[in-house]
MITORDREN-418361 format. One line per field, with one value per residue: residue number from 1; z negated, x, y of N, C-alpha, C in turn. Coordinates in steps of 0.1 Angstrom, whole numbers, always signed. Layout:
# MITORDREN-418361
num = (NUM|...)
nup = (Z|...)
neast = (X|...)
nnorth = (Y|...)
caup = (Z|...)
caeast = (X|...)
canorth = (Y|...)
cup = (Z|...)
ceast = (X|...)
cnorth = (Y|...)
# end
This chain:
# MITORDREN-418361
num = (1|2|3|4|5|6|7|8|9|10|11|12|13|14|15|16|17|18|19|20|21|22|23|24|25|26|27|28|29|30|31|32|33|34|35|36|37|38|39|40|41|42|43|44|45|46|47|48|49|50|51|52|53|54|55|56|57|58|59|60|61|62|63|64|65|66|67|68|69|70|71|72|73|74|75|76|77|78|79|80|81|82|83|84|85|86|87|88|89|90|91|92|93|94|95|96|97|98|99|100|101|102|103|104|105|106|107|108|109|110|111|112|113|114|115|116|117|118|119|120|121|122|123|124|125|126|127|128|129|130|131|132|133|134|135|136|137|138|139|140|141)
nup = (+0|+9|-5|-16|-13|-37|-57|-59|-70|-93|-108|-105|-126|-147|-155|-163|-182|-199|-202|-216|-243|-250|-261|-276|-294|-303|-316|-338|-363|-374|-391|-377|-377|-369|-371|-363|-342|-320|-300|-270|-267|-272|-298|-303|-315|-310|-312|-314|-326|-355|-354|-371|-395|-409|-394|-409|-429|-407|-399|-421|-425|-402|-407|-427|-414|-401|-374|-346|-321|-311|-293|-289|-291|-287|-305|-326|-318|-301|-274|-267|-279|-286|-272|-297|-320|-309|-306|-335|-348|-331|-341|-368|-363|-357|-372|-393|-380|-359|-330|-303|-277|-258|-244|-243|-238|-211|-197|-163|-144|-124|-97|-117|-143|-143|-141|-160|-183|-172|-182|-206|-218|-207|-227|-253|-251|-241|-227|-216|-195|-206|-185|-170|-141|-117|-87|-66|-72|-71|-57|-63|-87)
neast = (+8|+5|+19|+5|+14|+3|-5|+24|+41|+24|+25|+56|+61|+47|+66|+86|+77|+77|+97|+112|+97|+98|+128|+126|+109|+123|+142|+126|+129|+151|+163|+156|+163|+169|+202|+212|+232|+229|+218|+209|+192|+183|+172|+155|+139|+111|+104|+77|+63|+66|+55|+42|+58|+83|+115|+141|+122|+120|+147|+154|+134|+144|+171|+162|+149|+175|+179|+197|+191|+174|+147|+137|+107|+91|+80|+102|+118|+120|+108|+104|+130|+159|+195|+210|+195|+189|+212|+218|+199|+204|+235|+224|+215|+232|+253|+243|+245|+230|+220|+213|+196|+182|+151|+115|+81|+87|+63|+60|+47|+50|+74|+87|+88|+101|+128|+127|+127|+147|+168|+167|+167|+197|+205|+198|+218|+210|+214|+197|+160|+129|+112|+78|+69|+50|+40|+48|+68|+90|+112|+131|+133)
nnorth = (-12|+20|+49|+79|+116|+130|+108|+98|+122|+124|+97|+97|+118|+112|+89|+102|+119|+98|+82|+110|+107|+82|+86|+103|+95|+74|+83|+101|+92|+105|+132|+162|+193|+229|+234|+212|+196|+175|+175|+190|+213|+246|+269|+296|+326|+346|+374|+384|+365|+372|+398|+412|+415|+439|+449|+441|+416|+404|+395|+382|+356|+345|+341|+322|+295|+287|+298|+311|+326|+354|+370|+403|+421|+448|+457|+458|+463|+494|+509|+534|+542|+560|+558|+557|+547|+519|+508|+507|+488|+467|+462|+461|+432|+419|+423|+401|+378|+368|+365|+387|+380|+394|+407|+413|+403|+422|+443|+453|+477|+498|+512|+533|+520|+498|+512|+524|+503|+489|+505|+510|+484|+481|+501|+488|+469|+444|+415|+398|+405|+397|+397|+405|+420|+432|+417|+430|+447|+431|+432|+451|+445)
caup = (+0|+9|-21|-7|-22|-51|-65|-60|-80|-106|-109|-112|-138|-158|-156|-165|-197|-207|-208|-224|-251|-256|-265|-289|-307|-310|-329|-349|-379|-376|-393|-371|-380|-354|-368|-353|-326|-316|-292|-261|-265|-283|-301|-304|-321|-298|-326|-315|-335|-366|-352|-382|-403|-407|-389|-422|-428|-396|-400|-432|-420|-387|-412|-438|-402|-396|-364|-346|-314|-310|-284|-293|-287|-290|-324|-335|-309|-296|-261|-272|-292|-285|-273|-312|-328|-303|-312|-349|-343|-326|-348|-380|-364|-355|-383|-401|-374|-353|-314|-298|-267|-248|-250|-238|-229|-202|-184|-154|-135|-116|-97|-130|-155|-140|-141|-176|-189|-170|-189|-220|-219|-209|-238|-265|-253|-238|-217|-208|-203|-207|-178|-162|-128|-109|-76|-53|-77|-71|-48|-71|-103)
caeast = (+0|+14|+23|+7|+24|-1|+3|+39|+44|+15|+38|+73|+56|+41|+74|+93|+74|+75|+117|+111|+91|+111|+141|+120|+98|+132|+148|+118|+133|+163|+156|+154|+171|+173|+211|+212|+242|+229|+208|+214|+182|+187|+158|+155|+128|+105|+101|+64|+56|+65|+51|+36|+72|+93|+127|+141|+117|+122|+160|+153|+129|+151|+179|+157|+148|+185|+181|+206|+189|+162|+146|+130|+99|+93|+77|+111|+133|+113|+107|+113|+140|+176|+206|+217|+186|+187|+227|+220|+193|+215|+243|+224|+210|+246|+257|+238|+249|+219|+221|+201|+199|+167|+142|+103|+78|+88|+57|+66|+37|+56|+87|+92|+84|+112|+142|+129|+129|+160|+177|+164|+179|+209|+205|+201|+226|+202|+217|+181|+149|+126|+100|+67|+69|+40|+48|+50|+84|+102|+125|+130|+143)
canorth = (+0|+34|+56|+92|+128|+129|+98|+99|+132|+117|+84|+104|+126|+102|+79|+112|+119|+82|+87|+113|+105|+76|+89|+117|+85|+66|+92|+103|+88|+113|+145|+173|+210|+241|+233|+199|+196|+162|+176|+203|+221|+254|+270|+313|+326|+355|+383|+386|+356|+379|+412|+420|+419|+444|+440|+432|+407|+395|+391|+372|+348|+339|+334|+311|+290|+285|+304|+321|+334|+361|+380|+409|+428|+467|+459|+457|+471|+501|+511|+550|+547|+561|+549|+555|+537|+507|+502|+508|+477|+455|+461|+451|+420|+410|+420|+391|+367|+368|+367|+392|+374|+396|+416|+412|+400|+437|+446|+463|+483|+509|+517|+542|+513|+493|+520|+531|+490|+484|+514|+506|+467|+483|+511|+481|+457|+433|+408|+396|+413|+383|+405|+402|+428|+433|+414|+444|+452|+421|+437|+466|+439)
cup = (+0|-4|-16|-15|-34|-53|-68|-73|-96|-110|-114|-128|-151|-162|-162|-182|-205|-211|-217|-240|-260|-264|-272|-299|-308|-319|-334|-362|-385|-380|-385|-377|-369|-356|-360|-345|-323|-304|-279|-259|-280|-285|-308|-312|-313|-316|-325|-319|-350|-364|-366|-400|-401|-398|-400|-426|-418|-395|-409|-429|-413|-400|-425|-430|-398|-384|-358|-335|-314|-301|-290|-286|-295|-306|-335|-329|-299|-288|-261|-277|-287|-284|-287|-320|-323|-303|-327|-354|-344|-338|-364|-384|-358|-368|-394|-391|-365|-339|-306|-284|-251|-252|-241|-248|-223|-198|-177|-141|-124|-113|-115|-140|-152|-141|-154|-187|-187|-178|-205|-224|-221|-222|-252|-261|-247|-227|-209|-210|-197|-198|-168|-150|-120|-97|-65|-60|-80|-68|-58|-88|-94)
ceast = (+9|+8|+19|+15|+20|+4|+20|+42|+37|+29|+46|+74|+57|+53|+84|+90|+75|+89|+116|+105|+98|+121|+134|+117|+112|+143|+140|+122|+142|+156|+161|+153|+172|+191|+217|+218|+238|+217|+216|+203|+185|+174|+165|+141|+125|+101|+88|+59|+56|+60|+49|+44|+75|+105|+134|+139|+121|+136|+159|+148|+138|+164|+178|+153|+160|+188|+190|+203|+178|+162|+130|+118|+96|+87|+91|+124|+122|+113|+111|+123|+152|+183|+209|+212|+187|+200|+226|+210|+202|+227|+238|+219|+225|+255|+253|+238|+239|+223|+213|+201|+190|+158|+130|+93|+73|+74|+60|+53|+41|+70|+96|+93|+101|+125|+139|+133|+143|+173|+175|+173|+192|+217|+209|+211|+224|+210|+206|+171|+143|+110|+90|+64|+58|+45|+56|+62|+92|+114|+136|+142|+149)
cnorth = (+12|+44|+74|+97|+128|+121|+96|+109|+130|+109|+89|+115|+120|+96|+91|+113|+109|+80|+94|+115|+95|+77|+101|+104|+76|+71|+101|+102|+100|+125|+152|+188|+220|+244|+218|+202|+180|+162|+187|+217|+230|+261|+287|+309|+343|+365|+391|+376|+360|+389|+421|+421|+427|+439|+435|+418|+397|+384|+375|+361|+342|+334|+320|+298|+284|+287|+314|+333|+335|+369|+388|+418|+438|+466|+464|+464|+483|+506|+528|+553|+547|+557|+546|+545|+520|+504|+501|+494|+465|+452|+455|+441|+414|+408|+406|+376|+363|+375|+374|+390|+383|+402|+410|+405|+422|+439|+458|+468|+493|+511|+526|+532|+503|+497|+521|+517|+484|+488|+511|+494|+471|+493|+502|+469|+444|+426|+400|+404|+397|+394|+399|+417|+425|+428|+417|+446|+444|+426|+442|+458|+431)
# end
């Protein structure tokens, strides 16, 4: 019997998750830490799942978690705020050993929204913006 494209991609899928699942339910036993080097998947924490912390707070938490990398959103890294403010930021989430890996989730509605988010990233240090661009400003990011 011929195997069409669905079924095929079903099949590979399914036989995909069943690997992996595998190798999750056969080290189940093993406790599991976000310090755990016995794995290759690395685990951030999006600092819109704390919004409603302080940055402070936030710090604290991410270090009670054993987390090292965070990407931040304007709750905590603020879309107005000054070269000065958005290095003074950065600096006292490094200072506490914390990776600030990113910023977003960007949205990008306009040529203007795009230069002013790009500059911003660049303003706090951001080596990622973690952005959502309207599709007409693909080009443009």
């Amino acid at each position: 019997m011929a195997l069409s494209r669905k079924n095929f991609i079903k099949t590979s899928g399914l036989g995909a998750l069943a690997l992996g699942t595998a190798s999750f339910t056969a080290n189940s036993n093993s406790k599991k830490t976000a310090n755990n080097t016995n794995h290759q998947l690395s685990i951030g924490l999006a600092s819109y799942t704390l919004r409603k912390y302080s940055l402070d707070e936030l710090i604290d938490i991410t270090e009670r978690l054993g987390l090292k990398d965070v990407a931040f959103k304007s709750f905590h890294l603020p879309y107005e705020a000054d070269k000065k403010e958005l290095t003074f930021i950065r600096e006292k989430v490094t200072a506490r050993g914390l990776n600030l890996y990113g910023g977003g989730v960007i949205y990008m509605k306009s040529p203007e929204d795009v230069e002013t988010y790009f500059n911003y990233a660049d303003n706090a240090g951001l080596p990622m913006i973690i952005g959502a661009p309207e599709h007409d400003l693909l080009p443009l990011v």
